[in-house]
N, C-alpha and C positions, 0 to 999 in steps of 0.2 A: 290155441288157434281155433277158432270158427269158423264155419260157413252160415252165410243168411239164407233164410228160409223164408218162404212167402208172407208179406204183410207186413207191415208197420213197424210192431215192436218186436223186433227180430235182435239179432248178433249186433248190429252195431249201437243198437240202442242199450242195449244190456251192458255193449263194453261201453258207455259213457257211465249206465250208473254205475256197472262196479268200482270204474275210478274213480267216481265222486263221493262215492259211499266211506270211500278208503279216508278219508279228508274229514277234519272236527270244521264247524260250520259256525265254529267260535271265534275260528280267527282268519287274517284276507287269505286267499286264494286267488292262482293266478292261472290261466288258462290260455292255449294257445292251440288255433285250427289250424292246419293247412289241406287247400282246396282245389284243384284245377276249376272244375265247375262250382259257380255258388249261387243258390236260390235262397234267396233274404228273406221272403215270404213262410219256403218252409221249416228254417231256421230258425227263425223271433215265434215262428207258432207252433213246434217242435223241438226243436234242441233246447230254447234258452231255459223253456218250462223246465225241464228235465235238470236240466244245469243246475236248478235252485232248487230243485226235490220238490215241483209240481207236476203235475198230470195236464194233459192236453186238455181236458174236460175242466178246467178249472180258470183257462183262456177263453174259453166260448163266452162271446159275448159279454166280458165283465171290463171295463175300461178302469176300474177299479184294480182290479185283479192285476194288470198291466203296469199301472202303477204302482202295486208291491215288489212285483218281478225287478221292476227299476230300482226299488229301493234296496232292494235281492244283492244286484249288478255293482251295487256300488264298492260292497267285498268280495265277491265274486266278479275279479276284473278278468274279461271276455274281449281275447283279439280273432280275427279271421283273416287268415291271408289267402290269396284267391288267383288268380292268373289273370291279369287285365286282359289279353286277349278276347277272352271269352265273351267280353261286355256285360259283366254281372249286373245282376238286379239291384238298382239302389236302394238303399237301407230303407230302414222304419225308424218309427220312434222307441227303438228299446236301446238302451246305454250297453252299444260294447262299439269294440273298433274294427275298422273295417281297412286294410290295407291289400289294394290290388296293387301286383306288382308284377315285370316284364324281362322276356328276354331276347335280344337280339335276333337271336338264332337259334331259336328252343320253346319251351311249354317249360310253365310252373305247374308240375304234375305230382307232388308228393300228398298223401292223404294220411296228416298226421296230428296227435292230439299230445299234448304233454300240459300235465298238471303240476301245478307247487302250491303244496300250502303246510298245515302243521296235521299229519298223521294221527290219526283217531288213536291207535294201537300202543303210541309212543310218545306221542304229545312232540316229537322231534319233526321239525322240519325232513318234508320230503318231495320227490319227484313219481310220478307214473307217467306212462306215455300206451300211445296205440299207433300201432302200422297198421294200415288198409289199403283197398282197393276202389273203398265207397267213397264218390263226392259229395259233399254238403246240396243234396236233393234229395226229392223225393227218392227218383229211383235209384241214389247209391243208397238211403237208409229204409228201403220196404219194397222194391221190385224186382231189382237184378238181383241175380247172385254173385255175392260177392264176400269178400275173406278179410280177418281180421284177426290181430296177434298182442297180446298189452303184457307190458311188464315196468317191476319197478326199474328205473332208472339206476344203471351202473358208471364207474368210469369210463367201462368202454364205448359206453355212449354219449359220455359228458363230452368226447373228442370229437366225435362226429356231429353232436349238438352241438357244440363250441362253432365251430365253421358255418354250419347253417344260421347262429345268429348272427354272424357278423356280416352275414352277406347281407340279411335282413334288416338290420339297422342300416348298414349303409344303404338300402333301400329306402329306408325309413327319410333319412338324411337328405335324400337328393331332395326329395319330395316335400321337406317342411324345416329342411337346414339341420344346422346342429344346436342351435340355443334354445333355449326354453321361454325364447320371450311369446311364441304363440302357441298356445292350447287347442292341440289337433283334438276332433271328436273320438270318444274312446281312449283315451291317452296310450296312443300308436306304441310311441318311443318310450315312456314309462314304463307297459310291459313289458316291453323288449329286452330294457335295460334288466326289470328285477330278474325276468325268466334267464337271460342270459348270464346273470351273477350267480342265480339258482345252481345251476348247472357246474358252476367252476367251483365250487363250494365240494370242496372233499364228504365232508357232513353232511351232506345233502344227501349223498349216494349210497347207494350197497354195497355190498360184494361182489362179484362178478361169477359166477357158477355154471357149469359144466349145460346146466337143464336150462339157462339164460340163454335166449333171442341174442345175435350179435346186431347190432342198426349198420346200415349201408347207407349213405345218402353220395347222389353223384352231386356234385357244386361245380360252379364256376372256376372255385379255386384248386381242384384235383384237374383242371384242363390237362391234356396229353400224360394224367399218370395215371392208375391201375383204374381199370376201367368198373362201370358195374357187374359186368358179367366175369370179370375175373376176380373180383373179391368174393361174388356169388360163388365160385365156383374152388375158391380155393386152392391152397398147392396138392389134394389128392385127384390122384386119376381114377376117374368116375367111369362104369360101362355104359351107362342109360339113364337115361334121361326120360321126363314127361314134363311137358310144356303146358298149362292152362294160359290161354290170352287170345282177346278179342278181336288186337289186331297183329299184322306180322309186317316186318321187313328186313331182307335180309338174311333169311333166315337159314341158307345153307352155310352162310359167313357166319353166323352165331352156333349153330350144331357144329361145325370142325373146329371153332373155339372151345366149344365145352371138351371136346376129343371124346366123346360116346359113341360106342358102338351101333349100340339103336336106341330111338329115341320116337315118340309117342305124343302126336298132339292132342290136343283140348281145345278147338275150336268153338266159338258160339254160333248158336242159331241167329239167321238174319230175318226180316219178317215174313219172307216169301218160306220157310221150313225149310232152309238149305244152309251149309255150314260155311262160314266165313273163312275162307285160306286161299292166299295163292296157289293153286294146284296145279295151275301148268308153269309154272317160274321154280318152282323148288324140287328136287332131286328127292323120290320117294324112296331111292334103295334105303331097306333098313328102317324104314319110318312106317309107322301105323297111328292110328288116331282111335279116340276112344270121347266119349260121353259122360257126362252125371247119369247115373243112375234113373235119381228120386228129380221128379218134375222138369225131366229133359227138354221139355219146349219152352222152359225159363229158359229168359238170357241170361251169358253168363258174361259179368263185367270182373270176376275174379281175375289176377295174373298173381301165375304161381309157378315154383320150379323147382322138380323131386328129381336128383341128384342121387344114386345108387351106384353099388359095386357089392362084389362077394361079402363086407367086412360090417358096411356102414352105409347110411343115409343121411341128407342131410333136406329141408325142405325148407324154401323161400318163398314167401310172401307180402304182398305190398303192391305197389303203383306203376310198376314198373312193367310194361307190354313186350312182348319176344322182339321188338324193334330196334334199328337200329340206334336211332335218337335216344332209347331209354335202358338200352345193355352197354354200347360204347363207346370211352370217351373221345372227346371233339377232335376229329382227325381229317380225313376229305368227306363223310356227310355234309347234308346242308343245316340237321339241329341237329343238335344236343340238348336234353333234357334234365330238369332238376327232378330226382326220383327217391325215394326212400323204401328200404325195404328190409323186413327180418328175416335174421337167416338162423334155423334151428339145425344142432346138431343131436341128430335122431340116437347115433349109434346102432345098434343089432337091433333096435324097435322091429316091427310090421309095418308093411308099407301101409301107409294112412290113408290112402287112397283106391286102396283094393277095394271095400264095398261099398264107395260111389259111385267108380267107373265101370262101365260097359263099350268092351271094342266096336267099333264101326267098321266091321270087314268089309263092304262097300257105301260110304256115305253120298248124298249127294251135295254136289258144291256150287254156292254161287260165283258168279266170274269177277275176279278180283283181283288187283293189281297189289303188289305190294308196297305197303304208305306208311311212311311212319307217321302220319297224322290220323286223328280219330275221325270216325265220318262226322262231317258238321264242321270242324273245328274250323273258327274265320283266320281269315289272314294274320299273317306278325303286322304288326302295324311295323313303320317305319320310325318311330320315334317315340320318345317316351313323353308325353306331357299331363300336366300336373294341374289342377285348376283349384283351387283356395276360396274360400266365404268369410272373409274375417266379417265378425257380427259387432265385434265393438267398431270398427273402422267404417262399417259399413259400406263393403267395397271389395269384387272381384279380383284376386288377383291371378294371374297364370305365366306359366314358361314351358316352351319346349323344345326337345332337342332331338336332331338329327342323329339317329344310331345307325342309319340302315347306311352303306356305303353309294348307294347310289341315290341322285336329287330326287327332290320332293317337292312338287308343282302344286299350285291353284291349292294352297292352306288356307284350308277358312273354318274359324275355330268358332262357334255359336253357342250361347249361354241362354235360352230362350230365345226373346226377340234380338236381345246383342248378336252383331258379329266382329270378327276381330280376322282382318286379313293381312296375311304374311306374305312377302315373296319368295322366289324361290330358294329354299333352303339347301345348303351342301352337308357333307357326312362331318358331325360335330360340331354340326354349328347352333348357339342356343338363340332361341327369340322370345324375347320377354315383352307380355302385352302389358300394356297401361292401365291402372287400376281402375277398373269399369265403378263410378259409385253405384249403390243401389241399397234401397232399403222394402225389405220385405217381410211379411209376419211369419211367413213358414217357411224353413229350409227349400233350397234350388238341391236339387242333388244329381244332376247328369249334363252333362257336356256334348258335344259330336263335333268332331274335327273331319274336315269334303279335304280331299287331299288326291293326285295323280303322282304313282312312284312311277319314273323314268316315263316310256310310255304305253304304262298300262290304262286300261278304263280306271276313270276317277271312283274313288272308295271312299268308306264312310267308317268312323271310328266312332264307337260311344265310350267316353268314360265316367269315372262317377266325382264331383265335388265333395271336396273334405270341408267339412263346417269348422272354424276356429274360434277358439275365443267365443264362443255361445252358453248362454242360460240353459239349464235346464230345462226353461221352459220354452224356449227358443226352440229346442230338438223335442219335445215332446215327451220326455222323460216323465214331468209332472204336468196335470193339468194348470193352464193360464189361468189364475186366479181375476179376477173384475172385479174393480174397486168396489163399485154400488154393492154386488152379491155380500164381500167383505167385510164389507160396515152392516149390512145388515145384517148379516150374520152375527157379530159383534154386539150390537145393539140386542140383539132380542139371546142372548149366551144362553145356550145349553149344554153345560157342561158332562152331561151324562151320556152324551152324544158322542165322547171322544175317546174311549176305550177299545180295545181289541179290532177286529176286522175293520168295525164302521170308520175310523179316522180318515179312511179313503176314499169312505164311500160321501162321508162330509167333506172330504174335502174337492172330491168331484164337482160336489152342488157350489161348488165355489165359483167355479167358472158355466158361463151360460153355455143353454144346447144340453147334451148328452151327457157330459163330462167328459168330453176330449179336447176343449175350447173352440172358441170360432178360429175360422181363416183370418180374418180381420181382424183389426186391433176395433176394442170398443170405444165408445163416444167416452172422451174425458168425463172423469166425474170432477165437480169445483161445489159440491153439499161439506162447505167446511164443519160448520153444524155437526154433519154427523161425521165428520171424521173426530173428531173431537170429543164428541159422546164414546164412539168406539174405541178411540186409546183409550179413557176413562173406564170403560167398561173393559176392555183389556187386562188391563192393572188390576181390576180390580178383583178381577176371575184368580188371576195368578198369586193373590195372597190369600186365597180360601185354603182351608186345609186339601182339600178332593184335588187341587191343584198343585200342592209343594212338591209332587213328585214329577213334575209333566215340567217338560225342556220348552220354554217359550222359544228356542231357537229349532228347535228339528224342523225340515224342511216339510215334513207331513203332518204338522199340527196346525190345525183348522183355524184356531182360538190365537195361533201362535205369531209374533215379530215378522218371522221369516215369509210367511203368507203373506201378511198385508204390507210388507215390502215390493216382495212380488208382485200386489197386486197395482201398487204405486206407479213402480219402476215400468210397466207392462202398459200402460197409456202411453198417445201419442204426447208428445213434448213439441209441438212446432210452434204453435202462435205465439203469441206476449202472453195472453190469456193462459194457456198453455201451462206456460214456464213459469209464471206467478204462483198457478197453482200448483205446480212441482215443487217450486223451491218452499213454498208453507207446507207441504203435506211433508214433505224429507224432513224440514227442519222439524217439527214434531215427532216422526220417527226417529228423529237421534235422541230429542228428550227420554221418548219413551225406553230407549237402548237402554238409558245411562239411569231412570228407576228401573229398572226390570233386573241389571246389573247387581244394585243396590242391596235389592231387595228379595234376589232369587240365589242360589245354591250355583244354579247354571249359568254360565257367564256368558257373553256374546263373542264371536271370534277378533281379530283385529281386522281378516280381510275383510268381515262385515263391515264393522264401523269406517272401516277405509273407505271401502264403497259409498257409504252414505257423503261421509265426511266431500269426497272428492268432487261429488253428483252437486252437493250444495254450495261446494267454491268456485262453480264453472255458472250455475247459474244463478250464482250471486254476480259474479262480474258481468252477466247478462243482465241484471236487474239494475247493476247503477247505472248503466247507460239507456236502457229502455227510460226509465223514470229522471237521470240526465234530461231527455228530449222530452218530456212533458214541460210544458207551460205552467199548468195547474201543482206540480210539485215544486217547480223552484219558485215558484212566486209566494209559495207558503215557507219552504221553508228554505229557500237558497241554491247554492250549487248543491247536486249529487253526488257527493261524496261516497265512496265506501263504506263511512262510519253512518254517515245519516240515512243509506241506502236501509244499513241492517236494522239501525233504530226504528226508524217509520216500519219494516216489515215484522220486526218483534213487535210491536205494538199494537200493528194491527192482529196478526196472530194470537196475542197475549187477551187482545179484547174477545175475537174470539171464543176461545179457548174456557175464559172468566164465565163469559153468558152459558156455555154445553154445559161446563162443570157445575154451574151455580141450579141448574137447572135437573142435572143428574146427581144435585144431593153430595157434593163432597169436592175437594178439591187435590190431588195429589203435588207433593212436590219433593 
């Protein structure tokens, strides 16, 4: 167990590497956050570096750089679950997943980390996890203080992780169904599913030992049975108690719960230098309060509880504040909270906390009510909804639903310039909007739902949209490769360009600007000419010896299939013009698939060639009816047929293709 200390790389950051450390980087790894508050900013420029065994100094300024990190993520599969309340910051373009999720009558407040992948030490599949205090921000990872507890994974936490995943998939579930026919961003449910198989896997776990952390988590599904503060607290009678937490409520109903004689707070400082407690609501006999030591005018965001008697100790730490909402379960409160917390049994040790704290024999206090909410913390929304980007469909979808028991007036649910309005809603009832089309080059990623519960002033909801079914290069994972860049590329090959770090940095110059692509899609390119020199010169790189060992299909090779698909596919397709030139540059690209196949070690996928294969049967049926309504084709050569559709454009192609080749010296077939 740790406490953090001023600055950056402190206690939590340390507990990410040592559990990453613990893990061979040979084989997938599976990762899972949980967050109340979450900054995506300092995440993607902070955590994820870390996650992949980079240094912060290694993201400054390199869009290259960025794009190794993605290619990092693709083994290293990263979810973060977050409390929708809050209105988190929408994501970036680095590949992990992002699930906000909601409760009726409560905070998603547990701050926890658990890893699977195959153990350095033993090469066996295994689990680590971390209890804290810290949320995924700056200031739970380098300015509060705050506490942190890691261990490997036992059965007796597989039980208590067992419940927390199933809440979470069916979270997952409401949100994007149960089938697999769309591809949430991050693959949500994917991890969900491995980490939660992880988990129920006998093999997977350890032992369970005396010096092991027990895990507490309160869920929806322990409603009205042993609460957190009586698992905390166990079947021994304890004399004293000492409470670390920032905020309190309740608090003389949780001390006669514990049954301690005396008991001793640990309040934070607020910003005016006065300590945060209810002090005229709560009953002092027998209570005293005390301080950190070492850098007392830190805030302190820790919640912690040292449980003593003549014999034995036991000390808890994790997410959970002296509240009522987050010690006991759902009874006449108005939350109850999902919390996690470890609970050590110390035995005869020394109190852990003797040369941090300092009594406060008169402190001064700010005036304060007691709340089981955090300062800040926005309203529950009244309902849970859900908004969707399918990228192949090209088209908004959303639903939402009435949780709160009381109606919900003037819904007007906004996607940009879209709006989308509901009437008035009752408690369970769902309303499903109409698939708004839209087509756009870069991710929508936020929502805001104007909404009046009963008759309060109208309120504002932000949420964030999940992207489905998108490209890599759709979400920004790899740079948008541009045909023209592509082919020139192509055409003038340097193959000694494509080793080590630089492949990123080549493949950057692929797309115009910076190497992060443009906003806009670029001007079609229709230089058949040089696409045709370019496959030529493709093929031709990949039978060199300097080449047998290089994957014409990896998605980070410059020279490679997969680029100048990408860079194909990544044009507009509207006009005739357009789609003429798609269906000739595709139909080439399959040639080239099926020599590259041929002729290489590496074989192409099936989903690839399906891809191509599907792209060219849709605007082949566009092509016989375009050239159907020409005058100038059927008078040459008849009705538009199918068959004569593809002959006329082989042929054209094929001539083409004849002239590059005859021209670039050789002809492949």
């Amino acid at each position: 167990m740790k406490l953090s200390k001023p600055g950056i790389d402190r206690a939590m950051r340390a507990t990410l590497e040592h559990i990453r450390d613990r893990f061979s980087t040979d084989h997938p790894r599976y990762v899972l956050f949980t967050t109340f508050n979450f900054a995506s900013q300092f995440f993607e420029s902070n955590v994820l570096p870390l996650l992949v065994g980079d240094t912060v100094d290694d993201l400054k300024g390199a869009s290259e750089t960025r794009y190794a990190i993605n290619a990092d993520l693709e083994t290293l599969r990263c979810l973060v679950v977050c409390d929708r309340s809050t209105c988190p910051e929408p994501k970036g373009d680095m590949r992990y997943g992002l699930l906000p999720v909601g409760l009726s009558d409560g905070r998603f407040h547990p701050k926890l980390m658990l890893m699977f992948g195959t153990l350095k030490d033993t090469q066996q599949p295994g689990l680590w996890m971390s209890v804290g205090s810290g949320n995924l921000t700056l200031s739970g990872w380098g300015v509060n203080r705050e506490v942190v507890g890691m261990t490997p994974v036992t059965s007796r936490h597989a039980s208590e992780l067992n419940l927390l995943f199933e809440w979470l998939r069916g979270q997952a579930a409401l949100q994007f169904g149960t089938t697999s026919e769309d591809k949430e961003e991050g693959g949500v449910r994917d991890i969900l599913r491995v980490l939660h198989g992880a988990v129920l896997r006998d093999d997977n776990l350890v032992p369970h030992t005396p010096a092991t952390p027990s895990l507490h988590l309160s869920l929806p599904q322990k409603s009205g049975s042993e609460s957190m503060l009586d698992a905390l607290k166990g079947d021994v009678a304890w004399d004293a108690a000492t409470v670390v937490s920032p905020y309190w409520s309740a608090v003389d109903q949780l001390v006669e719960a514990l049954g301690v004689k005396t008991c001793r707070f640990v309040p934070s400082l607020t910003a005016d230098g006065k300590y945060r407690f209810p002090v005229e609501t709560v009953n002092l006999t027998d209570r005293t309060f005390a301080a950190f030591e070492k850098d007392s005018e830190r805030y302190t965001h820790a919640k912690a509880l040292l449980l003593e008697n003549e014999q034995e100790r036991v000390l808890c730490i994790g997410s959970a504040n002296f509240t009522q909402a987050a010690m006991l379960s759902a009874g006449n409160q108005t939350l109850t909270n999902i919390e996690a917390m470890l609970r050590y049994e110390l035995g005869a040790a020394p109190d852990p906390w003797k040369a941090q704290l300092r009594s406060l024999p008169d402190p001064s206090f700010a005036s304060v009510d007691e709340d089981d909410e955090e300062d800040g913390a926005p309203p529950l929304p009244p309902f849970d909804a859900t908004v969707l980007y399918d990228w192949t469909a090209g088209e908004f979808r959303a639903h939402l639903t009435i949780t709160g028991s009381e109606p919900v007036s003037d819904l007007v649910l906004s996607i940009g310039a879209y709006s989308w309005t509901m009437t008035t809603a009752a408690a369970g009832e769902t309303c499903v909007m109409q698939p708004w089309r839209y087509k756009g080059a870069q991710p929508v990623r936020s929502f805001s739902v104007h909404y009046r519960l009963a008759q309060d002033e109208p309120a504002i909801f932000r949420g964030l949209i999940t992207q489905v079914n998108a490209g890599d290069d759709q979400l920004g994972y790899l740079p948008r490769p541009r045909l023209n860049r592509v082919l020139e590329l192509l055409r003038s090959l340097n193959p000694l360009a494509t080793t080590g770090k630089t492949r990123e940095r080549v493949l950057s110059e692929l797309a115009d600007g910076t190497g992060d692509g443009e906003e806009e899609s670029a001007d079609p390119t229709f230089d058949f000419f040089g696409l045709f020199q370019a496959t030529w010169k493709l093929q031709e790189y990949y039978q060199t010896k300097a080449a047998a060992e290089r994957d014409p299909y990896d998605k980070l090779a410059p020279y490679g299939a997969v680029t100048l698909y990408r860079a194909i596919t990544a044009q507009a397709a509207i006009t005739h013009e357009e789609k003429i030139g798609r269906y000739i540059q595709l139909s080439e690209m399959r040639d080239v698939v099926v020599r590259l196949d041929k002729t290489m070690k590496f074989k192409s996928t099936e989903t690839f060639r399906s891809d191509i294969e599907t792209e060219i049967s849709v605007l082949g049926a566009e092509m016989t009816q375009l050239l159907g309504e020409s005058q100038s084709f059927r008078s040459m050569f008849g009705e538009a047929t199918p068959e004569r559709t593809k002959t006329f454009l082989r042929w054209f192609r094929e001539e083409l293709q004849r002239e590059a080749s005859h021209q670039a010296g050789g002809i492949h077939g």
